[in-house]
C-alpha positions as CSV (number, residue, x, y, z in Angstrom):
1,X,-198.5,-25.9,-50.6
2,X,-198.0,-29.6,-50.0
3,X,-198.0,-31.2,-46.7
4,X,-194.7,-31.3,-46.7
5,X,-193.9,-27.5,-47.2
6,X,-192.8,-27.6,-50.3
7,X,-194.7,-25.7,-53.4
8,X,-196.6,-28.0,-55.7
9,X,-195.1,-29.3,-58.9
10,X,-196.3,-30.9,-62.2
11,X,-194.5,-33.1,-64.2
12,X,-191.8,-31.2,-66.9
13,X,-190.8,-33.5,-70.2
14,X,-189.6,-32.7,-73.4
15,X,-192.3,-34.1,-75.1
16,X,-194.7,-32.0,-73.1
17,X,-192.3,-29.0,-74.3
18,X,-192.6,-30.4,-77.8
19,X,-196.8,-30.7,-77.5
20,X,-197.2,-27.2,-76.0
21,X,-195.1,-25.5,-79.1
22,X,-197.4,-27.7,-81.4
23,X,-200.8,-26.2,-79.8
24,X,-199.3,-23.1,-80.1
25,X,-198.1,-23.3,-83.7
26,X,-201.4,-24.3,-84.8
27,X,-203.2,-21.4,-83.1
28,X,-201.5,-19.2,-84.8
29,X,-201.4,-20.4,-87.9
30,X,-205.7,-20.5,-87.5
31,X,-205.5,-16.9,-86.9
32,X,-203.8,-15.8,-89.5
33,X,-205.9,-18.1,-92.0
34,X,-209.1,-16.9,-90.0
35,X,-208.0,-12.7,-90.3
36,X,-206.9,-13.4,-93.9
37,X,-210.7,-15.2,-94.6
38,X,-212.0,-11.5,-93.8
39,X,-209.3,-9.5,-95.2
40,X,-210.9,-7.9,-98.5
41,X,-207.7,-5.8,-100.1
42,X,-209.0,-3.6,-103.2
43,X,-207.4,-3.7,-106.7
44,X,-205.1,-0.7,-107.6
45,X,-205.2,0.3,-111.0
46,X,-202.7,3.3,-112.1
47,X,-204.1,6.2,-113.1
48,X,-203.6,7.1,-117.1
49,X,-201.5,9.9,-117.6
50,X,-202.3,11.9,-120.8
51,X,-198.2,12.3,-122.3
52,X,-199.7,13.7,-125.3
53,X,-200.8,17.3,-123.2
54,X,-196.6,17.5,-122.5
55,X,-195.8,16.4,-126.7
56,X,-198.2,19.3,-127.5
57,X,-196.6,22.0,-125.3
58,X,-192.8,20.9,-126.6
59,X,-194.1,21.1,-130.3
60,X,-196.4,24.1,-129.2
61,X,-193.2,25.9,-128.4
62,X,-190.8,24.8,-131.7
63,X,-189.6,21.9,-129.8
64,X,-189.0,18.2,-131.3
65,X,-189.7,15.6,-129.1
66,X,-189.7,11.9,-129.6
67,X,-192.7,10.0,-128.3
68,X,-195.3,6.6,-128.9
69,X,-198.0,7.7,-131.1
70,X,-200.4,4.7,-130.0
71,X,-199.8,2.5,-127.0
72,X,-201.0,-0.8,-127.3
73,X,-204.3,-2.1,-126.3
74,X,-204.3,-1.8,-122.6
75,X,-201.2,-0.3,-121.6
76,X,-201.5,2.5,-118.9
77,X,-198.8,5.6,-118.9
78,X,-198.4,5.5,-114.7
79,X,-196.1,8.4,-115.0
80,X,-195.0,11.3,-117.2
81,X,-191.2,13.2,-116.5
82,X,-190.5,16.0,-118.5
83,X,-187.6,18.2,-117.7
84,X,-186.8,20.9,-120.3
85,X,-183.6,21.7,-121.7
86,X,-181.7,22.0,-125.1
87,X,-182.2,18.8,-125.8
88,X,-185.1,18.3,-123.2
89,X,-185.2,14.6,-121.1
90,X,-188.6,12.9,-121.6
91,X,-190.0,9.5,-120.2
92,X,-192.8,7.7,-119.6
93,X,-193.0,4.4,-117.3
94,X,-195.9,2.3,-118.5
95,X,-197.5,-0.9,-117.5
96,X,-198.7,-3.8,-120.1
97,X,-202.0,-5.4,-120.7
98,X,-200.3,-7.9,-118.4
99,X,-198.4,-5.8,-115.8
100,X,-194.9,-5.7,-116.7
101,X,-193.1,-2.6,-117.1
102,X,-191.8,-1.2,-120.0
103,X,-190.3,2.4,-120.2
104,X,-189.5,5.2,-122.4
105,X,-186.6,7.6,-122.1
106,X,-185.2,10.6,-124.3
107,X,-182.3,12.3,-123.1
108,X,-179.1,13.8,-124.0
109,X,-176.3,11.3,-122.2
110,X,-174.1,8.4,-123.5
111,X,-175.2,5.5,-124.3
112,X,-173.5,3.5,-121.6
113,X,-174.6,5.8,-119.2
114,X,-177.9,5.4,-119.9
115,X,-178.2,1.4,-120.2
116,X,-176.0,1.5,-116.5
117,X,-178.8,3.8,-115.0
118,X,-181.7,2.1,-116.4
119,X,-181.1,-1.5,-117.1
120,X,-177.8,-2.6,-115.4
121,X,-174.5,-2.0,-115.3
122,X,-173.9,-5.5,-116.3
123,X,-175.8,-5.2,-119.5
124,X,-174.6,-7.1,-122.2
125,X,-175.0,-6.0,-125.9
126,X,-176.6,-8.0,-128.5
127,X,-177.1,-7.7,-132.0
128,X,-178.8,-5.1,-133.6
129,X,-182.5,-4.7,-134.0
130,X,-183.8,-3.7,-137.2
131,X,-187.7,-2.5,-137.5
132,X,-189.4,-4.5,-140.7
133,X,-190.7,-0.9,-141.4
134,X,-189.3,2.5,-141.9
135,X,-189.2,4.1,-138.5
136,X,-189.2,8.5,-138.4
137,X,-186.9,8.0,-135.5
138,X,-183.9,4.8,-136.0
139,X,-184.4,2.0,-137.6
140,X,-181.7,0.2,-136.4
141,X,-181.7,-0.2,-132.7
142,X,-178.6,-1.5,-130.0
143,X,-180.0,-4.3,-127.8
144,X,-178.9,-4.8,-124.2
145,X,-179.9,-7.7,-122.1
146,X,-179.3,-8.2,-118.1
147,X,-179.5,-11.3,-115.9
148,X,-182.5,-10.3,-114.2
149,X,-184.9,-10.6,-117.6
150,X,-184.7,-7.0,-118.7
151,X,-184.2,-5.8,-122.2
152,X,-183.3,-2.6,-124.0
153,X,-183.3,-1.3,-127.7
154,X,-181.4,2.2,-128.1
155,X,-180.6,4.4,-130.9
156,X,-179.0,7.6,-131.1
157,X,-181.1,10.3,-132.6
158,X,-180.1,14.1,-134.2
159,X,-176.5,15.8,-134.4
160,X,-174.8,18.4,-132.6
161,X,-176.9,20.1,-130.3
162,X,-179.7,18.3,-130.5
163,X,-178.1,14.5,-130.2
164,X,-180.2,12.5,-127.6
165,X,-180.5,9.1,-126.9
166,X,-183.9,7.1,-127.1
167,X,-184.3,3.9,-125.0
168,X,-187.3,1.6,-125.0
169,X,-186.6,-1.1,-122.0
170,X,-188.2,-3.2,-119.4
171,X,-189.2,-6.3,-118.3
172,X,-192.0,-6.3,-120.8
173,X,-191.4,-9.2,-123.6
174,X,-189.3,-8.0,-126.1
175,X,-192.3,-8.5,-128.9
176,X,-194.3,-6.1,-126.4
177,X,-191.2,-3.3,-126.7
178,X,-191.0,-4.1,-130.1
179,X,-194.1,-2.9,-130.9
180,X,-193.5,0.4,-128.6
181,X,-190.4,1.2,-131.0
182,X,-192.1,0.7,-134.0
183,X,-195.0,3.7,-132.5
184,X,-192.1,5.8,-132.0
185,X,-192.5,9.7,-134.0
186,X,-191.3,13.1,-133.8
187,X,-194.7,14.0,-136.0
188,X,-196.4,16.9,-135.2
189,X,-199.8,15.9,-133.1
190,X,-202.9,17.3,-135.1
């Protein structure tokens, strides 16, 4: 206490206010740059799921199925969904050389269904897409584009019964889903 009874004081300013938030701001920003120098966060890399074990067990058991018979060089299958039925669904969700996604689907829906589930349901159809070379599956394909960069080919494959749908889509560059269409069989795996 002061001689005069009263508690001591310091002086209060805005720019001491002002200072104190600045000496503050920079020690945190330090420690966030000095934990983040030490910080060592490991690479994931997807496992590759084998499709071809679920193709073989569909055409073990008299089953058609439609599915890539290559992938290209250094895309990774990160997941497999098979759910049987007369026609079964089948898809794969894959990851490119340069880590976009691109997916497969087979399944017995409409068309708009499918596109509103999978790529938006403000997808807008283009024009066709025709493969330069004979395709076992379609070779003309519906295109559907959204806002947010996705694309999707579709084509309607076998009658009655057995009518399904077959999507290729993604964010993948069309050229890279392209080239997943053109893979496309129903060829018995030797």
């Amino acid at each position: 206490m002061s001689e005069t009874g009263r508690p001591g004081r310091y002086t209060r300013s805005a720019n001491g206010l002002v200072g104190a938030m600045l000496i503050l701001l920079v020690a945190v920003i330090a420690l966030g740059l000095f934990r983040d120098a030490f910080r060592n966060e490991p690479e994931y890399t997807p496992p590759d799921t084998d499709y071809f074990e679920v193709v073989s067990a569909v055409q073990g058991a008299d089953g058609e199925i439609v599915y890539p018979a290559a992938l290209p060089e250094g895309w990774v299958v990160n997941n497999v969904d098979y759910e049987p039925g007369d026609p079964p669904s089948f898809s794969l969700a894959l990851l490119t050389d340069d880590e976009t996604f691109a997916g497969f689907l087979e399944e017995a829906d409409d068309v708009d269904v499918i596109v509103e589930a999978f790529v938006d349901e403000s997808a807008v159809e283009g024009d066709p897409f025709v493969l330069d070379e004979a395709s076992a599956v379609a070779e003309e394909w519906r295109t559907f584009t959204d806002d947010g960069g996705d694309t999707a080919y579709v084509a309607e494959v076998g009658t009655g019964d057995a009518a399904r749908v077959v999507m290729v889509y993604g964010s993948a560059d069309p050229e890279d889903l392209q080239a997943l269409l053109a893979s496309l069989t129903t060829a018995p795996l030797t």
